[in-house]
C-alpha positions as CSV (number, residue, x, y, z in Angstrom):
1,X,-42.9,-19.3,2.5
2,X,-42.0,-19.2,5.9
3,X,-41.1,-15.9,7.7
4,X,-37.5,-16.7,8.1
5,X,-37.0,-18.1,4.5
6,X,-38.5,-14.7,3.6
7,X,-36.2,-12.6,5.5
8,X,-33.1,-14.8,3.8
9,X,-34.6,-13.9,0.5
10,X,-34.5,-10.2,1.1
11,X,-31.3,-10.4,2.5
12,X,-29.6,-12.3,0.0
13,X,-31.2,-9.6,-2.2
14,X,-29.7,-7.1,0.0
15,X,-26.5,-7.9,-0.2
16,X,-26.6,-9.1,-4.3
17,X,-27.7,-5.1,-4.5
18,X,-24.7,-4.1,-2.2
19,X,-22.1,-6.6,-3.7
20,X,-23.0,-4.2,-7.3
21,X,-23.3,-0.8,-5.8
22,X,-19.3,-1.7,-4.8
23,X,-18.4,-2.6,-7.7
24,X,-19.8,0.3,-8.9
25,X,-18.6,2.4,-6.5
26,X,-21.7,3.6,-5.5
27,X,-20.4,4.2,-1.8
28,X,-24.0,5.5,-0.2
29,X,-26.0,3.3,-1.8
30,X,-23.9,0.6,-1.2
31,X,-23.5,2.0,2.6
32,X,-27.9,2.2,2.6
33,X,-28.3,-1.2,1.8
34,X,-25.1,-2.8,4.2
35,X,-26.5,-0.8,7.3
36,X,-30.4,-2.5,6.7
37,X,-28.5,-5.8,6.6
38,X,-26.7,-5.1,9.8
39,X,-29.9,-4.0,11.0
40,X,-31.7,-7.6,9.8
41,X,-28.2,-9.6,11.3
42,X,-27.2,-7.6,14.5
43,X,-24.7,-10.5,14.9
44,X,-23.6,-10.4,11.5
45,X,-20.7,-12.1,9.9
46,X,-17.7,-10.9,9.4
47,X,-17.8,-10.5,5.7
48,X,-20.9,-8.0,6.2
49,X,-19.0,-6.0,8.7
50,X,-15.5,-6.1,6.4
51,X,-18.3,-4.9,3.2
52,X,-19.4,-2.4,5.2
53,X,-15.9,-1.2,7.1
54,X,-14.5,-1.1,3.2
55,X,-17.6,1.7,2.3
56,X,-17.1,3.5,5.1
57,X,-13.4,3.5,4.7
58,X,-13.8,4.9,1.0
59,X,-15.6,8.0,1.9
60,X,-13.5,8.7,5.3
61,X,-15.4,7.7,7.8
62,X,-12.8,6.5,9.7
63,X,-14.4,6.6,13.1
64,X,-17.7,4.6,11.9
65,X,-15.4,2.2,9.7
66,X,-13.7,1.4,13.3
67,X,-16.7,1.0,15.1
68,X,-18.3,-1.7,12.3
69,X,-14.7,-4.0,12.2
70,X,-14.0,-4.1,16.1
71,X,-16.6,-6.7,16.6
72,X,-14.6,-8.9,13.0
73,X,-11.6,-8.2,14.4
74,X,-11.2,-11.9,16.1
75,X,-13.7,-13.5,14.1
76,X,-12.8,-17.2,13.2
77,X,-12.2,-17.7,9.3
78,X,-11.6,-13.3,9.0
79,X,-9.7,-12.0,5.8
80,X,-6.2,-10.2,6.6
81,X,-8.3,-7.3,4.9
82,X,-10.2,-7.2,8.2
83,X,-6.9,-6.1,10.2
84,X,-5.7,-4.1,7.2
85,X,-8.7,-2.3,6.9
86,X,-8.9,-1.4,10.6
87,X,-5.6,-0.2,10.6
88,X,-6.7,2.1,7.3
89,X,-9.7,3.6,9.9
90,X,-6.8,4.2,12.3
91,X,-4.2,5.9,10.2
92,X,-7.2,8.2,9.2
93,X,-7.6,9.2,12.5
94,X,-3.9,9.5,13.3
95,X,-4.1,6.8,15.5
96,X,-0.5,5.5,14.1
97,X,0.9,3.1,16.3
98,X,-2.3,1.2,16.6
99,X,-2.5,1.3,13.2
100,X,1.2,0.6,12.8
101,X,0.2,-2.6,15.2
102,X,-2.5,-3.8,12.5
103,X,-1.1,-3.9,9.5
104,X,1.8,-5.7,11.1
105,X,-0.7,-8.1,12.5
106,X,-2.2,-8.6,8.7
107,X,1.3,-9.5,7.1
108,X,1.0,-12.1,9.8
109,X,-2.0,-13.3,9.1
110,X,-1.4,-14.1,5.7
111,X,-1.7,-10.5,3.8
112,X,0.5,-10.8,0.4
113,X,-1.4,-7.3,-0.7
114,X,1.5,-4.8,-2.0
115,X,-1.4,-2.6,-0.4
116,X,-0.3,-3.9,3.0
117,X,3.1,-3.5,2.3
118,X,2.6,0.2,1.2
119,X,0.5,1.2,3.8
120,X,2.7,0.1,6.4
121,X,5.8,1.7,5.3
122,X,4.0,5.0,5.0
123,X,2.8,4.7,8.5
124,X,6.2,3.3,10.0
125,X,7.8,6.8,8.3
126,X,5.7,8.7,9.7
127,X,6.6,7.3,13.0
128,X,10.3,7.3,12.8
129,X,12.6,6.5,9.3
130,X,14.9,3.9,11.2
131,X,11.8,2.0,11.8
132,X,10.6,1.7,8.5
133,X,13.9,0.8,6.9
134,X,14.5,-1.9,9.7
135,X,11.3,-3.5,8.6
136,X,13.1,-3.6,5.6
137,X,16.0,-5.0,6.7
138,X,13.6,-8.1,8.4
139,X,11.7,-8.4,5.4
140,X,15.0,-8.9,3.2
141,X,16.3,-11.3,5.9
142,X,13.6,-13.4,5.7
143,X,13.0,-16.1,2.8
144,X,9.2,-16.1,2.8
145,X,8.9,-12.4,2.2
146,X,5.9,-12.1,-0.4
147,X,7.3,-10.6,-3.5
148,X,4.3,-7.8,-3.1
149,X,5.8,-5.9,-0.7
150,X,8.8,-5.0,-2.8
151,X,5.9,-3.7,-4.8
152,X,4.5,-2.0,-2.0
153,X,7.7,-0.5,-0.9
154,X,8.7,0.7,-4.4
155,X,4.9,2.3,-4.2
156,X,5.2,3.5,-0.3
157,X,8.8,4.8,-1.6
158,X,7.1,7.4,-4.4
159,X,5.0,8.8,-1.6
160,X,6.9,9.7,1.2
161,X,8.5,12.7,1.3
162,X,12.8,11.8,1.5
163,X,14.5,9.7,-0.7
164,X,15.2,7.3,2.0
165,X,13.0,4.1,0.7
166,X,14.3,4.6,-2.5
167,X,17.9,4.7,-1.6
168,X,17.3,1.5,-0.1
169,X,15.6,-0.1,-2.5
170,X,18.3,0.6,-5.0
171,X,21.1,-0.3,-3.0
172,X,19.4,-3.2,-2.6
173,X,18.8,-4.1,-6.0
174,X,15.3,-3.9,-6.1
175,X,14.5,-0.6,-7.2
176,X,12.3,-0.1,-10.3
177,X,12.2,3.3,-12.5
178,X,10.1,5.1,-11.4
179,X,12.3,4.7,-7.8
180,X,15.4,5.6,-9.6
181,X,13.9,8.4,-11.4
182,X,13.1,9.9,-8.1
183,X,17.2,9.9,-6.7
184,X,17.9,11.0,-10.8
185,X,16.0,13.9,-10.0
186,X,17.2,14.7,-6.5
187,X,20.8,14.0,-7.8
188,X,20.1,16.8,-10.8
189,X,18.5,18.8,-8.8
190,X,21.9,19.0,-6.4
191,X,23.5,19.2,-9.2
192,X,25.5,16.1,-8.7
193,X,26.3,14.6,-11.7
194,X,28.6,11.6,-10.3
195,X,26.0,10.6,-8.2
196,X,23.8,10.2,-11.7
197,X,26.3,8.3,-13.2
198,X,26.5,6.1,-9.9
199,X,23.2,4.8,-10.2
200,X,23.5,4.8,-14.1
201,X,26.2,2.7,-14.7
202,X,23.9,0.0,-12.3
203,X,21.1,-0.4,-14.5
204,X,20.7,-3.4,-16.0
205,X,18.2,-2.1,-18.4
206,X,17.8,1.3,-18.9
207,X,14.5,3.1,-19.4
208,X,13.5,6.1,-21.9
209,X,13.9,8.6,-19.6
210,X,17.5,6.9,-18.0
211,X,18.2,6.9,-21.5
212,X,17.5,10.4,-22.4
213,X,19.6,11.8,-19.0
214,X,22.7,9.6,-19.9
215,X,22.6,11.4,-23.0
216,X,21.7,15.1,-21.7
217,X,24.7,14.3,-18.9
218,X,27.1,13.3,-21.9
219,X,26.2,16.0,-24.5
220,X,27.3,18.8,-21.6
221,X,30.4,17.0,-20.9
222,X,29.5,15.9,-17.3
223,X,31.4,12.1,-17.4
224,X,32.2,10.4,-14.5
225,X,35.8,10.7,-14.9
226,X,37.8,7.8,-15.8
227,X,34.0,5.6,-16.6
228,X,32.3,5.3,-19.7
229,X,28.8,6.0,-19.2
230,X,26.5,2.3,-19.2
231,X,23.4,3.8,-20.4
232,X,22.0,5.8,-23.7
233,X,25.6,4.6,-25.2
């Protein structure tokens, strides 16, 4: 055996160790054995540098994690997960316009990760609310808008702190329940009962817990005057 077909056996070893530590989430073992293939492969590929950027990212080194992807970051034949994962290292260091800049740039290259989606509405509120509803807005205008990122919104809107995403989602129509439970809530909580019955009397199919408050709402005589409540009839 040659010295170079040696030194492709131990790295295809390597990286069949490191590919199991992940899966395992055995973050610095899996970090150990990712670093003494990027010591073997100084000009490594892109999916050793994305491996390694996705450990790092997972114990918060976001500064390291930056460092590893820079080099993938024009790679020919990257993942999305390369921009997206960048932008993750950047959010963690409250970089968020850059970061704002990368997840943007991983929707365009082909992300359809609710993950994305999430991600980059969190960061875009944190920047300015108008901004992250007028993505919105494009995202609804356009006709090739991956059905994940609803999912990521209705995730992203469950996180921030307002009720702003999940206004819009609802008025929208694509809210979920857990998205109307949060404005259910804020509505009780103002002790706003029309407002309840508002979003009540729009759901198509009611959950347990919609079901329960219709109820609650109707038993202490709080009706939307002149409507018969929709749900928990």
């Amino acid at each position: 055996m040659t010295a170079t077909q040696a030194g492709a056996d131990l790295g295809q070893r390597l990286w069949h160790q490191a590919c199991t530590c992940l899966q395992q989430e055995a973050w610095p073992e899996a970090e150990g054995l990712l670093w003494r293939l990027l010591q073997l492969a100084p000009s490594a590929s892109w999916e050793l540098r994305d491996a390694l950027g996705y450990c790092l990212l997972m114990q918060g080194s976001y500064a390291l994690c930056e460092a590893v992807l820079r080099p993938a970051l024009e790679a020919p034949g990257r993942s999305f997960w390369v921009s997206h994962k960048m932008a993750d290292a950047l959010r963690g260091q409250a970089r968020l316009e850059e970061a704002e800049a990368l997840y943007r740039r991983s929707e365009q290259e082909g992300s359809s990760s609710p993950l994305t989606a999430r991600n980059h509405l969190q960061v875009l509120y944190q920047l300015e609310i108008k901004r992250c509803l007028d993505t919105l807005e494009v995202w609804l205008g356009q006709p090739d808008t991956p059905e994940a990122y609803w999912s990521g919104a209705q995730q992203a809107a469950l996180l921030v702190p307002g009720e702003e995403l999940s206004d819009w989602l609802w008025r929208h129509g694509l809210s979920n329940a857990a998205c109307r439970r949060r404005l259910l809530e804020a509505s009780c909580y103002a002790l706003n009962p029309q407002r309840c019955w508002q979003i009540l009397h729009r759901v198509a199919e009611a959950s347990p817990w919609e079901e329960a408050l219709s109820q609650r709402l109707q038993l202490l005589g709080l009706v939307a005057t002149g409507e018969t409540p929709a749900a928990g009839e």
